[in-house]
N, C-alpha and C positions, 0 to 999 in steps of 0.2 A: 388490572393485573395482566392482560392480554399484550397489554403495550408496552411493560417492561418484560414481560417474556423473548417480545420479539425482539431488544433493544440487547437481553441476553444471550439471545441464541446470532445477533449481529457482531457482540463482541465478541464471543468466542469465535466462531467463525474467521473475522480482523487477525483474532492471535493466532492462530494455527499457521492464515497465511503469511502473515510477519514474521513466523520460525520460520516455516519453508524456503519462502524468497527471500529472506535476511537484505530487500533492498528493491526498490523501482527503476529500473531500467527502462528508459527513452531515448529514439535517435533524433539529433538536431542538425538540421539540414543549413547551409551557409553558403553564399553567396563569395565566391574568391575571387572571380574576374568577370568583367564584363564588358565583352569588345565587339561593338554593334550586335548582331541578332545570334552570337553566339556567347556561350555562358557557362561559366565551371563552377561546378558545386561543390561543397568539401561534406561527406557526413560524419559527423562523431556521435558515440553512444555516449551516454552519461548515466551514473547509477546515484540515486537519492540512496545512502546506506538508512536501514532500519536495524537500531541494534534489538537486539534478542531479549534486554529486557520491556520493551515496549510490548514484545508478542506476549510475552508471559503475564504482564500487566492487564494485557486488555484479555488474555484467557483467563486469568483467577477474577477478574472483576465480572466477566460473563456469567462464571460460576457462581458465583456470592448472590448477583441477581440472579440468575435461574433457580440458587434453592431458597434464597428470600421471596421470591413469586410463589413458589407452592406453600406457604404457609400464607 
């Protein structure tokens, strides 16, 4: 019972922040020229979208285990 509580209080937590940031932003670093020991870099961000019903998904699924663990 211990280790689905904690697995509950994991998904819920996942959902909240999957509302919040609706997405995973990372910058990716590129290599655009390279002429002897000098070197241009290009950076662009990139955003993984998370849509909204994932957050809510993994919040009511958190919930359903949190109150099927106290019984």
């Amino acid at each position: 019972m211990q280790g689905l509580r904690i697995v509950a209080i994991l998904l819920i937590v996942i959902g909240i922040l999957a509302l919040a940031y609706q997405g995973i932003t990372y910058t990716k670093s590129e290599k655009v020229l390279e002429v002897g020991p000098i070197t241009a870099t290009k950076e662009t961000k990139k955003t993984i979208p998370l849509p909204p019903i994932l957050g809510g998904a993994a919040l009511v699924c958190g919930v359903v285990l949190l109150i099927a663990a106290r019984r």
